[in-house]
N, C-alpha and C positions, 0 to 999 in steps of 0.2 A: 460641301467640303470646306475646312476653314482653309484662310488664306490669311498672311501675313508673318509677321517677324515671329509673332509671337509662338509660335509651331515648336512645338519640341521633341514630335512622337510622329513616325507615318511608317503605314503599312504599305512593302513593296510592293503587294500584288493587287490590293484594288484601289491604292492609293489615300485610303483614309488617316485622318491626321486627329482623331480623337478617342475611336469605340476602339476603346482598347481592356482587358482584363486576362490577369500573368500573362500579362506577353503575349496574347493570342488575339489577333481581332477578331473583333464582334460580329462584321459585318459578313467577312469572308473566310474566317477560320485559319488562314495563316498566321504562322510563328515569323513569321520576317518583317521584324518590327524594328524600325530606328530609330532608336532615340539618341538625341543629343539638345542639349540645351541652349544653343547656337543656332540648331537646324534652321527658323527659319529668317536668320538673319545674315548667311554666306550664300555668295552667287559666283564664286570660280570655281569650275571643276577642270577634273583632266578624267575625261574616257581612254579607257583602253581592252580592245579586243581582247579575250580570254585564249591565248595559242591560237592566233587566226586562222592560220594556213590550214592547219591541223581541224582547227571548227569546221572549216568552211568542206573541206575534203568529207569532214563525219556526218554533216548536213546532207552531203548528197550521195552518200554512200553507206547507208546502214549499217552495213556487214562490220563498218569501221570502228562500230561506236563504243564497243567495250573492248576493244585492241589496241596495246600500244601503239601510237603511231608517230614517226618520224617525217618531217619535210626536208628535202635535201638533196645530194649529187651525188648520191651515189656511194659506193665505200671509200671514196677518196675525196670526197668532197667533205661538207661539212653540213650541221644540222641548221637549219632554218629557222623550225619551229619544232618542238617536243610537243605533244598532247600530256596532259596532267596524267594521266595514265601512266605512259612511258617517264614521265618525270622521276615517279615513286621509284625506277630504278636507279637514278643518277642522270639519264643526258638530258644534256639542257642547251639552250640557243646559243651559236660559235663553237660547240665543243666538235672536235673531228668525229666523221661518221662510223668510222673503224673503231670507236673509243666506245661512243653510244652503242655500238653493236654490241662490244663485248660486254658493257653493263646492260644492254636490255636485248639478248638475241632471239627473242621473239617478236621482237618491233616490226610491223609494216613499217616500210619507207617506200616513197611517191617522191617523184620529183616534182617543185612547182609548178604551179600551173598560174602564172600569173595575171593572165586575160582573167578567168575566174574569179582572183582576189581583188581584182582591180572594181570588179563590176561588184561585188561585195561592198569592198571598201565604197565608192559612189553612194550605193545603194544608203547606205549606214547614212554617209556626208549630208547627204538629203534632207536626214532626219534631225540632222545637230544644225544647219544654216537657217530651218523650219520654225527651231528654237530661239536662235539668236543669229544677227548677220555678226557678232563676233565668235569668230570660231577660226581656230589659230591650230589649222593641221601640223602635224610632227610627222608623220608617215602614211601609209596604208592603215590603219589600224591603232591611230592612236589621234588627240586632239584635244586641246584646252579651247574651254568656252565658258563667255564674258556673258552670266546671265544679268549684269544688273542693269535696272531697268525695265527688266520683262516684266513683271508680276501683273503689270495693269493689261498690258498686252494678253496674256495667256489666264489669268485672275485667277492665279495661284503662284504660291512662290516657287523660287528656282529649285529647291532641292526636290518638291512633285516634279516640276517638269522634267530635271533629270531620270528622276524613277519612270516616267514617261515614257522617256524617249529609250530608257533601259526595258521596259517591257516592251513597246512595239520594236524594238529593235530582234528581240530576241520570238517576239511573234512573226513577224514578217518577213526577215533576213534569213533567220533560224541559226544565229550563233550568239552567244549570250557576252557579255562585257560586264566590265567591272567600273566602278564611279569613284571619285575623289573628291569631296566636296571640301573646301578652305578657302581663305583669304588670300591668299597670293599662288602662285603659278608652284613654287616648289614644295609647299604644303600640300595643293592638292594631287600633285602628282605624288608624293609622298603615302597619301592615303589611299591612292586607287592600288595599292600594292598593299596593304593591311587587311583584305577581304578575298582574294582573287581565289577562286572564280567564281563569276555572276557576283558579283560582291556591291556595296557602297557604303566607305565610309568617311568620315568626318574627322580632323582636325578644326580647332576652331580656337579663337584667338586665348580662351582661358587654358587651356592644354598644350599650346605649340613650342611651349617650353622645356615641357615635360618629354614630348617628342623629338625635340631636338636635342635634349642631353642624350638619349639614348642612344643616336645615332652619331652622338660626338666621338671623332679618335681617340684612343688612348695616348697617353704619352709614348715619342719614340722612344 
């Protein structure tokens, strides 16, 4: 495997950073190939769980897995978490559950089950402090981590390691997460939302310009 700044191409799934031909690896025949011309010269990311609640519920319950589903209180409470599934009809996280029902009334809803999520979430945490002892949790389900420096340590750059800890995570856990690789903490959190779900992408310092006009306000 090479290793170094110089990386500008890696395949998510068996991590290769060179046999690459249209877009397909050579080695293992995936199409989930990243390219960025930065890749291996950025080491902040921000992970974040794909509709945790929702993952974690379809992991352990089959039945669940091509059904919308809702996490939440009830019909008077509010929604949690939406599964991408139930998204396609409109509810999404904060919206009242009464609301979500009537855009999606075929939704399963489950009320939390937090002990669950909690040993989830651990589980996952395990895998990112493994990584780097900077690792700057946000919630259950969410975390920025400070890979610079790792490379000699693990003798490959951060953005394999990310893909890494994104494949064992989704082998071993059994809910998949999405990556943000950038320079600073609001770029990469910016990109883990550009790919979702199971996703990883890249802002990097020749594009962040380009990314942040887009998301500039209009004039009031």
């Amino acid at each position: 495997m090479s290793s170094g700044a110089h990386i500008t191409s890696l395949c998510r799934d068996c991590l290769a950073t060179e046999a690459f031909q249209n877009d397909v690896c050579t080695l293992c025949g995936s199409d989930r190939i990243l390219h960025h011309k930065e890749l291996g010269q950025l080491s902040l990311a921000h992970l974040d769980c794909d509709a945790f609640y929702a993952a974690v519920e379809k992991r352990d319950d089959p039945d669940l897995r091509d059904k919308p589903l809702l996490i939440g209180g009830g019909r008077r409470g509010v929604v949690s978490t939406a599964c991408y599934i139930a998204r396609r009809y409109g509810p999404r996280s904060a919206m009242p559950m009464y609301k979500a029902l009537k855009l999606c009334p075929n939704a399963v809803v489950l009320r939390p089950n937090m002990k669950k999520y909690r040993i989830a979430s651990k589980q996952i945490r395990e895998r990112l402090t493994a990584a780097t002892p900077l690792v700057e949790p946000l919630s259950l389900d969410e975390a920025y981590l400070d890979l610079s420096g790792t490379e000699r340590l693990h003798n490959q750059p951060p953005a394999v390691t990310l893909a890494t800890i994104a494949r064992d995570i989704e082998r071993e856990v059994g809910i998949t997460v999405s990556i943000g690789l950038s320079y600073n903490k609001f770029l990469a959190k910016m990109a883990s939302e550009l790919d979702k779900p199971n996703g990883f992408a890249v802002i990097g310092r020749g594009d962040a310009v380009a990314y942040l006009h887009v998301r500039r306000p209009g004039p009031y």
